[in-house]
Backbone as JSON, one array per atom type, in Angstrom:
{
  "sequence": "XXXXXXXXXXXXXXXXXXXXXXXXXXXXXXXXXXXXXXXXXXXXXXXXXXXXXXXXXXXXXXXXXXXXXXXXXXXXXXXXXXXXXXXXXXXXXXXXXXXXXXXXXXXXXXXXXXXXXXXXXX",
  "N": [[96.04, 28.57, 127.82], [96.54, 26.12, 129.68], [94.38, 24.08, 131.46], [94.6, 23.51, 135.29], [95.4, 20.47, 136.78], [94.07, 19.24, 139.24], [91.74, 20.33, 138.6], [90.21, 19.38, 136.19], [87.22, 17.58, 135.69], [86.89, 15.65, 134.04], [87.11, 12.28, 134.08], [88.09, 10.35, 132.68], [89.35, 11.91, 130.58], [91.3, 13.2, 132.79], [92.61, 10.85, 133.54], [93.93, 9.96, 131.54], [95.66, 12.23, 130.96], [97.34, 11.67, 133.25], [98.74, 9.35, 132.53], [100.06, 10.09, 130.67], [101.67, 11.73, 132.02], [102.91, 10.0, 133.9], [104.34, 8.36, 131.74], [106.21, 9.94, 131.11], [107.93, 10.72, 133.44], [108.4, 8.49, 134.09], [110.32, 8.09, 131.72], [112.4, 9.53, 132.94], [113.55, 8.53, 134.48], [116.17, 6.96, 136.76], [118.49, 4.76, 134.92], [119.52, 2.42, 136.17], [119.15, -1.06, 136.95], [117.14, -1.57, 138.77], [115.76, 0.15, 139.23], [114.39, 0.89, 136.53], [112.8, -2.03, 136.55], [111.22, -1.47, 138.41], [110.28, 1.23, 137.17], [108.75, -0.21, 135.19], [106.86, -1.57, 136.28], [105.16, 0.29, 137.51], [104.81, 1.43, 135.19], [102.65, 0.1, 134.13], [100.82, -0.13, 136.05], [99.92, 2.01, 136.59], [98.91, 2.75, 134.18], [96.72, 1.29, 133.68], [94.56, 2.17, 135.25], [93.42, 4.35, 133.56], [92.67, 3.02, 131.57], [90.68, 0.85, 132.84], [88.76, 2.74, 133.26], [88.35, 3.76, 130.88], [87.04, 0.92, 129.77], [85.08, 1.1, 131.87], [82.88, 2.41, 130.69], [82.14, 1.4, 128.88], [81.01, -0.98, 129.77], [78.14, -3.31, 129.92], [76.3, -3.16, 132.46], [75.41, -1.88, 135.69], [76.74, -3.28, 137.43], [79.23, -4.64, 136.04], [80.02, -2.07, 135.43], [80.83, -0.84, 138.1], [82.52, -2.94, 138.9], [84.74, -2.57, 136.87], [85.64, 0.02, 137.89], [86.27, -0.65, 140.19], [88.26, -2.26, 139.31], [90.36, -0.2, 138.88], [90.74, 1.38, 140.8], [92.32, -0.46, 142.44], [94.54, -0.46, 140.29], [95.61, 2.4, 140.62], [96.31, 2.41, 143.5], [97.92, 0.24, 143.76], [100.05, 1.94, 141.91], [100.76, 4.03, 143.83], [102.26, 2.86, 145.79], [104.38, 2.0, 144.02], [105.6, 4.77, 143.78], [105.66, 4.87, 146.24], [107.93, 3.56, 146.34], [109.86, 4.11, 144.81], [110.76, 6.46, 145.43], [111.43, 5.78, 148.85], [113.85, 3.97, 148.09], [115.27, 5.71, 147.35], [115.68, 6.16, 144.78], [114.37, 8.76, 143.2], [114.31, 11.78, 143.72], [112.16, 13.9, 146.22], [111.15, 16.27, 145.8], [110.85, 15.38, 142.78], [108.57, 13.29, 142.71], [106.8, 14.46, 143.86], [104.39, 16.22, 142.94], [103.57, 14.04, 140.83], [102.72, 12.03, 142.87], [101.16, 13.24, 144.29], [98.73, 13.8, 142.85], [97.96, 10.77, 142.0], [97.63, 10.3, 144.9], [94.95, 11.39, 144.65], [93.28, 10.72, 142.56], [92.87, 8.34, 143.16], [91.64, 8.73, 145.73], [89.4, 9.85, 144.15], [88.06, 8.03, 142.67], [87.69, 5.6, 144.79], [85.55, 6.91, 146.32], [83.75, 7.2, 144.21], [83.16, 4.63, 143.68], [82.07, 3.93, 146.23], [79.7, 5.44, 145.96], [78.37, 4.47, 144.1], [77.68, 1.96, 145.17], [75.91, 2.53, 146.9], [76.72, 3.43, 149.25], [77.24, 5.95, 150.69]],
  "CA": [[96.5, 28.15, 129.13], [95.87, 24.51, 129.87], [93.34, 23.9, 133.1], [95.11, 22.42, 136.28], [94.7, 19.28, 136.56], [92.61, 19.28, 140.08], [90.0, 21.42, 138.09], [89.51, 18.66, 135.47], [86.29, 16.55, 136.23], [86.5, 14.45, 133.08], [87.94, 11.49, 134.73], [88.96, 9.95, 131.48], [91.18, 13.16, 130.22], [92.33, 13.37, 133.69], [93.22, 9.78, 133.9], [94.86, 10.12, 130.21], [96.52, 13.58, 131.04], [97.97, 10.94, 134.41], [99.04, 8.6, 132.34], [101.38, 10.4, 129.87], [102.92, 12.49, 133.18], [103.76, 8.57, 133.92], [105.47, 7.88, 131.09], [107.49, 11.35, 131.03], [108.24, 10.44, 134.79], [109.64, 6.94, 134.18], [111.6, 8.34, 130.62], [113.52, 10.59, 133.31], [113.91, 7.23, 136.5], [117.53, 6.1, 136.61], [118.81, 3.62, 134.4], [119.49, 1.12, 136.7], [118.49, -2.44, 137.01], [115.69, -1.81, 139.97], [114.77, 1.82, 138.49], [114.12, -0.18, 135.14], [112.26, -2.89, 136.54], [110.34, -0.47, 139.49], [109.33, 1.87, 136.08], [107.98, -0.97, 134.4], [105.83, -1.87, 137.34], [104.34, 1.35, 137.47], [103.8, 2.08, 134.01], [101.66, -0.87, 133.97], [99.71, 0.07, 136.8], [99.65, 3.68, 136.28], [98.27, 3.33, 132.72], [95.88, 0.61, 133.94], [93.73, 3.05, 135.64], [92.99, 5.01, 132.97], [92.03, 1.86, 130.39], [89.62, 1.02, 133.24], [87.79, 3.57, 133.33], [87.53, 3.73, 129.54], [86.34, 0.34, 130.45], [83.89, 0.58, 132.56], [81.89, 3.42, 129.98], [81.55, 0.01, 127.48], [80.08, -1.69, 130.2], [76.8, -3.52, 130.24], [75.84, -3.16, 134.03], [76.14, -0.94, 136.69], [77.76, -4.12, 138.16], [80.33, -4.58, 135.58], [80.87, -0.52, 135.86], [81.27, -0.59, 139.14], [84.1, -3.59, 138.96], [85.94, -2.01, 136.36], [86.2, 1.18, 138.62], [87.28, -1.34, 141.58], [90.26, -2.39, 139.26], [91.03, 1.37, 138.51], [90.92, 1.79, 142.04], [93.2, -1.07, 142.89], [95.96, -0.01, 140.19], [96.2, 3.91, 141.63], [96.84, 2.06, 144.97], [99.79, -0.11, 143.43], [100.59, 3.21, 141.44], [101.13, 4.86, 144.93], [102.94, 1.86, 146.35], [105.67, 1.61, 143.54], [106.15, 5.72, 143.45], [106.88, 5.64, 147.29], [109.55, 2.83, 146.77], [111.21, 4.54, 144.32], [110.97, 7.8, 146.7], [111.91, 5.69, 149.67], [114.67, 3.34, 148.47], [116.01, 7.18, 146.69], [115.76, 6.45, 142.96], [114.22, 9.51, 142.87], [114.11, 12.93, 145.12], [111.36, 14.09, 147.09], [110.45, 17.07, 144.69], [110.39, 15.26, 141.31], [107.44, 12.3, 142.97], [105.91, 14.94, 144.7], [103.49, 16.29, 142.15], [103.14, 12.67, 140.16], [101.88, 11.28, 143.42], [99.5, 14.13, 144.49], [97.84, 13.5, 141.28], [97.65, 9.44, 141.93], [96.63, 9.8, 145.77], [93.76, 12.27, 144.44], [92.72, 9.78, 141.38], [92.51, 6.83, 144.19], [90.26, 9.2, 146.72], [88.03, 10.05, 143.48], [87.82, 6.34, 142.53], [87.02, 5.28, 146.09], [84.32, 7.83, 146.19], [82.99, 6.77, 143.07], [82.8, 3.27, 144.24], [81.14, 3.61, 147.41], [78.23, 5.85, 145.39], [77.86, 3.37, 142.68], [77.1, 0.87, 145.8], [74.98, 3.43, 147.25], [77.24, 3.41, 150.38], [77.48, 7.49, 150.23]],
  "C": [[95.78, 26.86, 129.54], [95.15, 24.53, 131.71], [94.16, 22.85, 134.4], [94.32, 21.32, 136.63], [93.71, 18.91, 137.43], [90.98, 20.25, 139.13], [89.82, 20.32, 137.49], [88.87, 17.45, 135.74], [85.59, 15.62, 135.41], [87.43, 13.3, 133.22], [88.36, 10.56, 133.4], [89.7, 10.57, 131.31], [91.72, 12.87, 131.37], [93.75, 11.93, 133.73], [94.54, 9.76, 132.35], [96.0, 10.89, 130.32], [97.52, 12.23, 132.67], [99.18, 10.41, 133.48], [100.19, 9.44, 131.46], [102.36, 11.31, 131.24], [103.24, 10.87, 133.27], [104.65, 8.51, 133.04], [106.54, 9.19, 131.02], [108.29, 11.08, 132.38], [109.07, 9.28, 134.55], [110.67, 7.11, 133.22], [112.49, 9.16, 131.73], [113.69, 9.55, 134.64], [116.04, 7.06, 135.93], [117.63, 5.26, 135.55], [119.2, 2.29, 134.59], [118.79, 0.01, 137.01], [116.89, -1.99, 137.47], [115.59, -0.59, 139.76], [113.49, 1.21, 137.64], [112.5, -0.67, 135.42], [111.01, -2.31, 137.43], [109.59, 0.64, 138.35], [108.5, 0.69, 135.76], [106.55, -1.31, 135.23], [104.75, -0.55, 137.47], [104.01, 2.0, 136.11], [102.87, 1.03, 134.01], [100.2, -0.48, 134.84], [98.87, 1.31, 136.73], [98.4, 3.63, 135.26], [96.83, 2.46, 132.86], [94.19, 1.63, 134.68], [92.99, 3.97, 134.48], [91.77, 3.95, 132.02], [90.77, 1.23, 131.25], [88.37, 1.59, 133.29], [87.28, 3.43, 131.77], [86.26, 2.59, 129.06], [84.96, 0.15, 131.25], [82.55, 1.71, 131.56], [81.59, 2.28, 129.5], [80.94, -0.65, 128.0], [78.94, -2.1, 129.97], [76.09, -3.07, 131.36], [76.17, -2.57, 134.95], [77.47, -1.97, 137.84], [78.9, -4.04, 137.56], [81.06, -2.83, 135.63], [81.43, -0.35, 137.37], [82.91, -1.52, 139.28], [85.03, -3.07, 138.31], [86.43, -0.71, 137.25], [86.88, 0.6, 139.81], [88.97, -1.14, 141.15], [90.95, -1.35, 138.63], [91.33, 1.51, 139.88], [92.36, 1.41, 142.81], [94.34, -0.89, 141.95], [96.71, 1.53, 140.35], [96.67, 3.02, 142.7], [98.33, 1.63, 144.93], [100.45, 0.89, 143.14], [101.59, 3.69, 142.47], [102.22, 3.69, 145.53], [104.4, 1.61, 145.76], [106.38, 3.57, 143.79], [106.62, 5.45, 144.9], [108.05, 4.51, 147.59], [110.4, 3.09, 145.96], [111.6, 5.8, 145.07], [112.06, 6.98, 148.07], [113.31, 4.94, 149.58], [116.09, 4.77, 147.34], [116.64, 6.91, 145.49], [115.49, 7.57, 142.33], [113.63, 10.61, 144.23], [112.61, 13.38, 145.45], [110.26, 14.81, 145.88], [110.38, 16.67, 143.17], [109.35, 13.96, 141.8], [106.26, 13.74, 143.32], [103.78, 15.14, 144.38], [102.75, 14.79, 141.58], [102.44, 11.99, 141.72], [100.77, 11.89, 144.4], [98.78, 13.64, 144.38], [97.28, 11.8, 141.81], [97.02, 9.11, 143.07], [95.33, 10.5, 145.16], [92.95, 11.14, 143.63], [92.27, 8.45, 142.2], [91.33, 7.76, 145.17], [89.08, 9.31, 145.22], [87.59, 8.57, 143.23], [87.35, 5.86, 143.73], [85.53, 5.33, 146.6], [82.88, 7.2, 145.37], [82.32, 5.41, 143.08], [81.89, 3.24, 145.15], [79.89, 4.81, 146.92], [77.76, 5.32, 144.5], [77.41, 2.28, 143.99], [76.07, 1.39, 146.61], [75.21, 2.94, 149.24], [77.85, 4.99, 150.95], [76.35, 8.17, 149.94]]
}
């Protein structure tokens, strides 16, 4: 029985385990033009979060760790930004985002978090 995903506090898997619900999410968007082009935008950003983080482990510096977690931070945010315009301009219904953007506000509050205790603002 696989562990829900709020339980898992290995923010790499999680971000990994994110990233393929992304791409299963955009293989099932519309086929139209501005589906298309609105997936593409969010697999980019989506998957960006994860490669960050992997990122910021290779780091030298708590500085450079901390930036790479900024720009994990800042592509959950876009993440959230493209899922609710395919929600709002109704590329896709209520209950198939719902879950996928749980998951992406949650991954932006832990990232946040994570940020403002790496600056020792927390």
């Amino acid at each position: 029985m696989e562990e829900p995903r709020h339980k898992i506090y290995d923010l790499r898997k999680r971000t990994y385990l994110y990233a393929l619900d992304i791409i299963n999410f955009i293989e099932n968007l519309p086929k139209d033009y501005i589906s298309i082009i609105i997936g593409r935008q969010l697999l980019r950003s989506a998957t960006s979060i994860g490669a960050n983080i992997i990122e910021a482990q290779a780091s030298s510096s708590k500085k450079d760790f901390t930036n790479f977690y900024s720009h994990s931070l800042k592509s959950a945010n876009e993440s959230k930004f493209w899922l609710s315009l395919l929600l709002d301009s109704h590329r896709v219904p209520f209950d198939k985002t719902k879950i996928i953007s749980d998951e992406t506000i949650e991954l932006s509050n832990i990232l946040a978090a994570s940020i403002l205790s790496l600056k020792g603002k927390r």
